[in-house]
C-alpha positions as a Markdown table, in Angstrom:
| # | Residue | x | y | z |
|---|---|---|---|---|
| 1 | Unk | 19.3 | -11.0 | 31.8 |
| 2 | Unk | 20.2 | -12.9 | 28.8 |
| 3 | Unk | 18.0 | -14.0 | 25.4 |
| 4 | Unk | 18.6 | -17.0 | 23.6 |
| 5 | Unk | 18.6 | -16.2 | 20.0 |
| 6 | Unk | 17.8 | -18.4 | 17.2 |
| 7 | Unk | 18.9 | -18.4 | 13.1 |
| 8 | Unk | 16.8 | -17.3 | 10.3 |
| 9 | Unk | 17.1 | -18.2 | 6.7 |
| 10 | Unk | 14.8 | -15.6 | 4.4 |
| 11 | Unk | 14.0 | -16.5 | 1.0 |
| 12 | Unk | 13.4 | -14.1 | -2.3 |
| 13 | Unk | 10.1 | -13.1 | -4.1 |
| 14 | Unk | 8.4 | -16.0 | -4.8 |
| 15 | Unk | 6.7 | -14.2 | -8.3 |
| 16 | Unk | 3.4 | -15.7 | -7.4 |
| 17 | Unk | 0.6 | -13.9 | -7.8 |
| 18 | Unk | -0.7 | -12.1 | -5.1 |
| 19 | Unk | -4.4 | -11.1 | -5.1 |
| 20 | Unk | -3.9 | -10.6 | -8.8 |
| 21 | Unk | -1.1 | -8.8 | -8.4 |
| 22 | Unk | 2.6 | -10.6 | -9.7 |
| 23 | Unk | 4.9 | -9.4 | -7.1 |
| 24 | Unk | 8.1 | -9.7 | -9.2 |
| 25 | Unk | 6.6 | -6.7 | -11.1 |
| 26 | Unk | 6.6 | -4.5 | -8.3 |
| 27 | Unk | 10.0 | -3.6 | -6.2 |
| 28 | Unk | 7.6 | -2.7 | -3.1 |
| 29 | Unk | 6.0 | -6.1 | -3.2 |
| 30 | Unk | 9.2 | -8.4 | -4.1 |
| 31 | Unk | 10.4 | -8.7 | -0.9 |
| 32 | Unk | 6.9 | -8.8 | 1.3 |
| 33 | Unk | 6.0 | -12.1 | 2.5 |
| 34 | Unk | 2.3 | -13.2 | 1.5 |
| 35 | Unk | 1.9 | -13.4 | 5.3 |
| 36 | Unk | 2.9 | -9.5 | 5.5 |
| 37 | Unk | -0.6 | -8.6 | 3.3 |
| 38 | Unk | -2.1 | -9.4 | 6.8 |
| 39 | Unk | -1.7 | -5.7 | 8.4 |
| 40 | Unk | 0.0 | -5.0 | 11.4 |
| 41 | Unk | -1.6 | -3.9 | 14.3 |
| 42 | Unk | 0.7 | -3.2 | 16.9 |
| 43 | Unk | 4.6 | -3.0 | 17.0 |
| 44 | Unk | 6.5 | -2.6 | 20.7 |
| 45 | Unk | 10.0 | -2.0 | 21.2 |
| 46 | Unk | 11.0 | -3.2 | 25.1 |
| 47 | Unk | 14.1 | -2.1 | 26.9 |
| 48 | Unk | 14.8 | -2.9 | 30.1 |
| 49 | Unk | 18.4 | -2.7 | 32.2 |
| 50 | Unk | 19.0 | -3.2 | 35.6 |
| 51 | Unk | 20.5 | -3.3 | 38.6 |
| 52 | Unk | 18.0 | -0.7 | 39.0 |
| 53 | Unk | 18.2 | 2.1 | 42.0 |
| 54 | Unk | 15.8 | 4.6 | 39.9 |
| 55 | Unk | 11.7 | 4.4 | 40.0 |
| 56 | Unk | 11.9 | 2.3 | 36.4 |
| 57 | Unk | 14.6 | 0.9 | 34.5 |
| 58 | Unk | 12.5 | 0.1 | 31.5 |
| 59 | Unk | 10.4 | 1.6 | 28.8 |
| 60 | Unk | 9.0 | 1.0 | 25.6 |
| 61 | Unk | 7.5 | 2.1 | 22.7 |
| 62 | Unk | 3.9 | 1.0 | 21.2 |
| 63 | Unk | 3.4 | 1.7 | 17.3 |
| 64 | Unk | 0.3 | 1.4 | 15.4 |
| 65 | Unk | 0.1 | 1.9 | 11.5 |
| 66 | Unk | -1.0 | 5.3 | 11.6 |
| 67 | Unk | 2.5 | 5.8 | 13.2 |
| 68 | Unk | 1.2 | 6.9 | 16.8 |
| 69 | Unk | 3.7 | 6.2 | 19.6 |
| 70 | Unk | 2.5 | 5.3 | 23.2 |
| 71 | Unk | 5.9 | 5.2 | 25.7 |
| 72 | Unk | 6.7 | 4.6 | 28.5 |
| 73 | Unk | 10.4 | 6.0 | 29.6 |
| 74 | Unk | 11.6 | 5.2 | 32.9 |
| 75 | Unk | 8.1 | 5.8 | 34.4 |
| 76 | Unk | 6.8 | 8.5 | 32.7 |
| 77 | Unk | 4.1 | 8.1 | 29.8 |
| 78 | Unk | 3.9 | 9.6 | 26.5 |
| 79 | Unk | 3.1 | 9.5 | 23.1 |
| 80 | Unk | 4.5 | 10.9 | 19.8 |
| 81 | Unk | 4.0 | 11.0 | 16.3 |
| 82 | Unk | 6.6 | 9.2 | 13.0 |
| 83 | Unk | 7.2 | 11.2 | 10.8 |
| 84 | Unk | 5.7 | 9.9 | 7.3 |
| 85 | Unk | 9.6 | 8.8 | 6.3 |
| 86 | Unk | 10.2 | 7.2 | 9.8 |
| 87 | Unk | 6.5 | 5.4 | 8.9 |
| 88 | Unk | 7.0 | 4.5 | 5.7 |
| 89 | Unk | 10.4 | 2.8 | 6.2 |
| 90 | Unk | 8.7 | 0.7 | 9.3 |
| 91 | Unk | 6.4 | -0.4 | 7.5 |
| 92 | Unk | 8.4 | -1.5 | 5.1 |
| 93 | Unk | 10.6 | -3.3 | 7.6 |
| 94 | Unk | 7.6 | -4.9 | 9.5 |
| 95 | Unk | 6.2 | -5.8 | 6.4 |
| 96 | Unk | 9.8 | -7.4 | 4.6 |
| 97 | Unk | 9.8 | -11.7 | 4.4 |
| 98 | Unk | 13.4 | -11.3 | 6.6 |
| 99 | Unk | 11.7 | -9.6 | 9.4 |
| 100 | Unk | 8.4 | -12.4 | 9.1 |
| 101 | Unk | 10.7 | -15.2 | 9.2 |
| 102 | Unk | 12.5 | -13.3 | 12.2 |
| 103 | Unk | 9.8 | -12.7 | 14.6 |
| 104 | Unk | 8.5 | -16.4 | 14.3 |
| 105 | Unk | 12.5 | -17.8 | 14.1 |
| 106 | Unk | 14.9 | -16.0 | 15.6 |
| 107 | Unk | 17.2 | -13.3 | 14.5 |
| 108 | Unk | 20.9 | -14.0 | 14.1 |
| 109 | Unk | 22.6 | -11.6 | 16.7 |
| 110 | Unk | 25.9 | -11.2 | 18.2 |
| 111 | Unk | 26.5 | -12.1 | 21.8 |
| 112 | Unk | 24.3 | -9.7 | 24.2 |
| 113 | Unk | 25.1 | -7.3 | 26.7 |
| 114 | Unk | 24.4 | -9.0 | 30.0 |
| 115 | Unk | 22.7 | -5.8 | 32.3 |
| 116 | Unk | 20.6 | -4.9 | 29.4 |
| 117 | Unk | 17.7 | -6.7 | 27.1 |
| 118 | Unk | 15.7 | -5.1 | 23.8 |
| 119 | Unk | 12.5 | -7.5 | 22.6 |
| 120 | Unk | 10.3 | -6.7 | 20.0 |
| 121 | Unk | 6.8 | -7.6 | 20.1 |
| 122 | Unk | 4.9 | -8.0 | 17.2 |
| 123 | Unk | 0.7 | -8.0 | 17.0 |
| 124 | Unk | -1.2 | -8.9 | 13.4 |
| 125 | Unk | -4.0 | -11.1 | 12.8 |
| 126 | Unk | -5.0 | -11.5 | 16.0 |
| 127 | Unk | -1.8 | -12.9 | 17.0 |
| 128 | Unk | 1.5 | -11.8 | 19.1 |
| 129 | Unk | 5.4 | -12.9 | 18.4 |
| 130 | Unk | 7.8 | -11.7 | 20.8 |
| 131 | Unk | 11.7 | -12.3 | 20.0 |
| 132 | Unk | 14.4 | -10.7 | 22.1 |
| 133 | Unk | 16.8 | -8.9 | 20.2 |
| 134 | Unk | 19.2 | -7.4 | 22.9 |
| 135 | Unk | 22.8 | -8.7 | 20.4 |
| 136 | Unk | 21.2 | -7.2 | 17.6 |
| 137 | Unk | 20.8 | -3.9 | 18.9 |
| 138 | Unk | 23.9 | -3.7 | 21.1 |
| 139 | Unk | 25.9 | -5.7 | 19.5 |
| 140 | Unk | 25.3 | -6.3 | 15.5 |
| 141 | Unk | 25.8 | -7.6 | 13.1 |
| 142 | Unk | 25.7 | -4.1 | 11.4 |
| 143 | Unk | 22.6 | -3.6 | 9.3 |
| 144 | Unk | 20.0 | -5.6 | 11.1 |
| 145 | Unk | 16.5 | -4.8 | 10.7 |
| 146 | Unk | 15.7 | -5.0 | 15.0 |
| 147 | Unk | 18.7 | -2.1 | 15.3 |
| 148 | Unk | 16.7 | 0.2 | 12.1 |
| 149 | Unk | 13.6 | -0.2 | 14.1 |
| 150 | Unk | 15.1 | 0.1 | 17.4 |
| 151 | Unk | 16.8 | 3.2 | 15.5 |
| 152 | Unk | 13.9 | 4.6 | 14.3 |
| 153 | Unk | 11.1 | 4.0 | 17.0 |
| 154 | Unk | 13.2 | 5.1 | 20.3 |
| 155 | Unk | 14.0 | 8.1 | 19.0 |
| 156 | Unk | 10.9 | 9.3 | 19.7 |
């Protein structure tokens, strides 16, 4: 299986005033999109690989804001608990403008794996953006926000 990626270009802090507040004052705010004020209300990590002899050759990982964890690994269901650092750098990912403009662009990735595939899905305001991000993960480039979260979320 193999995703087609797209490009993203991300912007900086606009400095516009958001709900009163002027988000080049505050380093949390300068790089949240005014989109990302819109709370998130579900976050899944997907991986699948295949050829497949086992039961499953997928799971995933469902995370809500309070940082609970519903998985699936291979079959067998779960749940877990971030830990408040684990939750409060997600958060900050999920809420950054670069990760926005990725889930409804495209992120720039490397070439994927081909018996593997990673998508992230993506639930706020009543809506759902799914982008597959099996290069990013496997592949690079190094630093990129679906790896952190990919990072941070499976681990669990």
């Amino acid at each position: 299986m193999s995703a087609v990626l797209l490009g993203f270009a991300c912007g900086g802090s606009t400095g516009l005033p958001v709900d009163g507040v002027d988000a080049s004052a505050d380093a949390s705010l300068a790089d949240a999109s005014p989109d990302a004020l819109v709370k998130w209300q579900k976050l899944a990590v997907d991986n699948g690989s295949g050829p497949c002899p086992q039961k499953s050759c997928s799971s995933s990982w469902v995370v809500s804001p309070d940082g609970h964890i519903a998985k699936t690994r291979e079959g067998d269901a779960g749940a877990g608990q971030l830990t408040p650092s684990d939750l409060i750098e997600l958060d900050s990912i999920v809420s950054s403008r670069a990760f926005l403009d990725g889930m409804t662009n495209g992120f720039v990735c490397n070439q994927p794996p081909t018996d593997v595939s990673v998508s992230l899905r993506l639930e706020r305001d009543g809506t759902s953006q799914t982008q597959g991000v099996t290069g990013c993960v496997f592949s690079g480039p190094t630093g990129n926000l679906p790896r952190r979260i990919s990072e941070l979320v499976t681990k669990y």
